[in-house]
TORTOR-673162 format. One line per field, with one value per residue: residue number from 1; x, y, z of N, C-alpha, C, O in turn. Coordinates in nm, 4 decimals. Layout:
<sites>
num [NUM|...];
nu [X|...];
nv [Y|...];
nw [Z|...];
cau [X|...];
cav [Y|...];
caw [Z|...];
cu [X|...];
cv [Y|...];
cw [Z|...];
ou [X|...];
ov [Y|...];
ow [Z|...];
</sites>
This chain:
<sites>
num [1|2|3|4|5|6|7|8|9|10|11|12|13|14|15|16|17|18|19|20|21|22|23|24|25|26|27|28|29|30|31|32|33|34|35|36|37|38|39|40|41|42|43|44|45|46|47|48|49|50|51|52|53|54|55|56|57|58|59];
nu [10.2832|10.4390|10.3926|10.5336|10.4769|10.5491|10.7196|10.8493|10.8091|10.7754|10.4620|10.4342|10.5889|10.7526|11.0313|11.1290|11.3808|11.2408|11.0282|10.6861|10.6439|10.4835|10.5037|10.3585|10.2855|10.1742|9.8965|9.9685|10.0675|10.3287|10.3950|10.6544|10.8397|11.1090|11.3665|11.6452|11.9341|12.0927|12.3612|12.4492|12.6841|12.6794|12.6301|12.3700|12.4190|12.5622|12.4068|12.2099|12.3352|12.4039|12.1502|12.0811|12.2703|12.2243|11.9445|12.0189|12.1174|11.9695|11.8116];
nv [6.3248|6.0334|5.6832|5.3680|5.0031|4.6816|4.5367|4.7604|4.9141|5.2794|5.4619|5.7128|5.9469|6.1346|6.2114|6.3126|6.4006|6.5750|6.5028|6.3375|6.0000|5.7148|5.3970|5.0380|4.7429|4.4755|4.5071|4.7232|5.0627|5.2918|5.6039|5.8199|6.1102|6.2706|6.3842|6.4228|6.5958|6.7306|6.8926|6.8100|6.6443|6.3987|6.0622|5.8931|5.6483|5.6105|5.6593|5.4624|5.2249|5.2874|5.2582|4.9635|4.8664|4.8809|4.8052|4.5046|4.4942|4.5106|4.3084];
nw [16.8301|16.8565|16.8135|16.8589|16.8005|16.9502|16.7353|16.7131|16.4647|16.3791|16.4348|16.3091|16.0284|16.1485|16.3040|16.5855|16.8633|17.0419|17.0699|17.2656|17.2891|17.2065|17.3177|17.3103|17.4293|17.4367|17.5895|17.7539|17.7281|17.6956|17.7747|17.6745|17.7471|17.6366|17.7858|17.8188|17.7809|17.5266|17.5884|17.7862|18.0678|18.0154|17.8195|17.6279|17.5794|17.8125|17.9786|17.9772|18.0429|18.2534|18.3827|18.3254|18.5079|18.7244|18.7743|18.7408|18.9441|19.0985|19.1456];
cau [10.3309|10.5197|10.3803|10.5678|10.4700|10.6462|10.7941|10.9586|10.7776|10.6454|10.3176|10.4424|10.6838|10.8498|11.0872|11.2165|11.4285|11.1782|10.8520|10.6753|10.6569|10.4099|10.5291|10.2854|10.3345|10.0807|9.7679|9.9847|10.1263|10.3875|10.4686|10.7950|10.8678|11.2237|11.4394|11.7544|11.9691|12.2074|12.5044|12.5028|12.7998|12.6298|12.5692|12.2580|12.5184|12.6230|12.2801|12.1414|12.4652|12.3848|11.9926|12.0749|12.3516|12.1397|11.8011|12.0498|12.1886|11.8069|11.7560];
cav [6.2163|5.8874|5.5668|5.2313|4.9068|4.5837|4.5050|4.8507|5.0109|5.4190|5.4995|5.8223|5.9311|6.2202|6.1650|6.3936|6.3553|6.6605|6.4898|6.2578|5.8945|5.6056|5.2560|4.9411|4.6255|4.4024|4.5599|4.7893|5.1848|5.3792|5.7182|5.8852|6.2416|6.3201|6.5291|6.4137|6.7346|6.7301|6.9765|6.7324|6.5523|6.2206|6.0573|5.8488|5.5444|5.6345|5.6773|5.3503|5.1265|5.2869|5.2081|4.8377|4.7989|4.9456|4.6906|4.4184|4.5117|4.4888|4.1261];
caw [16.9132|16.7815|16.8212|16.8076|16.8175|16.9751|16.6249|16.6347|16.3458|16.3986|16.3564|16.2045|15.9726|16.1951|16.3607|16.6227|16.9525|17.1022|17.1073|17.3472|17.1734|17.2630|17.2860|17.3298|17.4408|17.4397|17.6497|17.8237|17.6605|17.8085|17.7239|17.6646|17.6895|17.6216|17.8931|17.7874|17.7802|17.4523|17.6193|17.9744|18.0475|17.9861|17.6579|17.5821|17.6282|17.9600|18.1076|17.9337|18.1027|18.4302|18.4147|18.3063|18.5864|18.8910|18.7258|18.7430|19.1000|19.2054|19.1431];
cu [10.3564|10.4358|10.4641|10.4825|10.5862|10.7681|10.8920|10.9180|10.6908|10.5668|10.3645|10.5770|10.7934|10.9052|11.2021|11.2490|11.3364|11.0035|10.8056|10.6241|10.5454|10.4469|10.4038|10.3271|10.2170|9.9301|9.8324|10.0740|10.1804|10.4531|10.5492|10.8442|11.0445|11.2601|11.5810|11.8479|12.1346|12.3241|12.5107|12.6411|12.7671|12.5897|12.4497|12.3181|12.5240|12.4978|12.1991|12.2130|12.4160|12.2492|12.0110|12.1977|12.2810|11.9646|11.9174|12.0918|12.0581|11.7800|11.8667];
cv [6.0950|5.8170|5.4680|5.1244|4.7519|4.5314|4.6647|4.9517|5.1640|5.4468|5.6307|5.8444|6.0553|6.1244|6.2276|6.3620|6.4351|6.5966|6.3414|6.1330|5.8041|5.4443|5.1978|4.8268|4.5636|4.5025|4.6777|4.8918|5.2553|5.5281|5.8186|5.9819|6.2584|6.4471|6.5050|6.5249|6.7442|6.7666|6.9034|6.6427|6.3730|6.1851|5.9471|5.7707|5.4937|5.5968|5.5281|5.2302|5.1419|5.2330|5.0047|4.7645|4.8294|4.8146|4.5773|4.3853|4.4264|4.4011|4.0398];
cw [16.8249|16.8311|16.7937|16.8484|16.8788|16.8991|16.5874|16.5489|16.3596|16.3279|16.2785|16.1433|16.0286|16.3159|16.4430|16.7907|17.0749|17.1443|17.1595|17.1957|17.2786|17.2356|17.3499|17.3263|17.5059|17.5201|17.7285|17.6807|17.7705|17.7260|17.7475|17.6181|17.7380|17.7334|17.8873|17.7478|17.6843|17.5363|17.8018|17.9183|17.9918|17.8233|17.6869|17.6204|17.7942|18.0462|18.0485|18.0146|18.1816|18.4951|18.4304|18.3907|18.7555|18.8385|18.7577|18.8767|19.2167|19.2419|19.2198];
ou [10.2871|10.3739|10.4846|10.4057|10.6995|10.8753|10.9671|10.9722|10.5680|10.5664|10.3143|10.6741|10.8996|10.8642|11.3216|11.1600|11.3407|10.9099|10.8614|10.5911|10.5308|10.4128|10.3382|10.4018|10.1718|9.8784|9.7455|10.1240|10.1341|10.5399|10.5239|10.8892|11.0869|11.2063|11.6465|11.8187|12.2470|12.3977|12.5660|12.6831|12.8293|12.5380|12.4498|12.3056|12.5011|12.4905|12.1024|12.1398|12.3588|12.2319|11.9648|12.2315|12.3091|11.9050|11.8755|12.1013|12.0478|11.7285|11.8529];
ov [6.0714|5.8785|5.4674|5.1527|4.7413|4.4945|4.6874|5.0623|5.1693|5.4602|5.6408|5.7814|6.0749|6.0294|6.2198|6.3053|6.3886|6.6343|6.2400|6.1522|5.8242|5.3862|5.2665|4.7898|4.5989|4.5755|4.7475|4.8441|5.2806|5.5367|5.9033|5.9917|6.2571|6.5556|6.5777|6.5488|6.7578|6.6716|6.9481|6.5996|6.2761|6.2567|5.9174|5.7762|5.3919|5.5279|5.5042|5.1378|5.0448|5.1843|4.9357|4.6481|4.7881|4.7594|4.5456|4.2701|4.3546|4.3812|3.9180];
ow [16.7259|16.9180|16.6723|16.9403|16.8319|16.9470|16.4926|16.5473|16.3529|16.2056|16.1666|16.1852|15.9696|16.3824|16.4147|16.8540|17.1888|17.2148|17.1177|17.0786|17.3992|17.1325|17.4282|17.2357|17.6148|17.4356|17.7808|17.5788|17.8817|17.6391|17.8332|17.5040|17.8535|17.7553|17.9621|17.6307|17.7328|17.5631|17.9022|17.8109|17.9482|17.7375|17.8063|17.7427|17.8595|18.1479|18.1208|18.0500|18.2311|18.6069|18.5212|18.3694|18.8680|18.9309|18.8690|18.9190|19.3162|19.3520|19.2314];
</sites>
């Protein structure tokens, strides 16, 4: 499992798109297992736009 920190930097030196990752931000950790499905019609792009236009809709 990955670790980051707020500043970005992984606790380890692998670095693969398959394995769950741990971010931290201040007192709180959230962890992030990959289901992102290379051969979908969507790219990484696509689905990042749509998250940050449906969060913006909310408010």
């Amino acid at each position: 499992m990955q670790e980051k920190t707020i500043a970005g930097k992984p606790g380890s030196s692998k670095k693969s798109l398959d394995e769950k990752t741990t971010y931290r931000f201040g007192n709180r950790s959230f962890v992030v297992e990959p289901v992102f499905r290379q051969d979908g019609p969507d790219t990484l792009g696509s689905i990042l736009l749509r998250l940050m236009k449906s969060e913006s809709e909310a408010k």
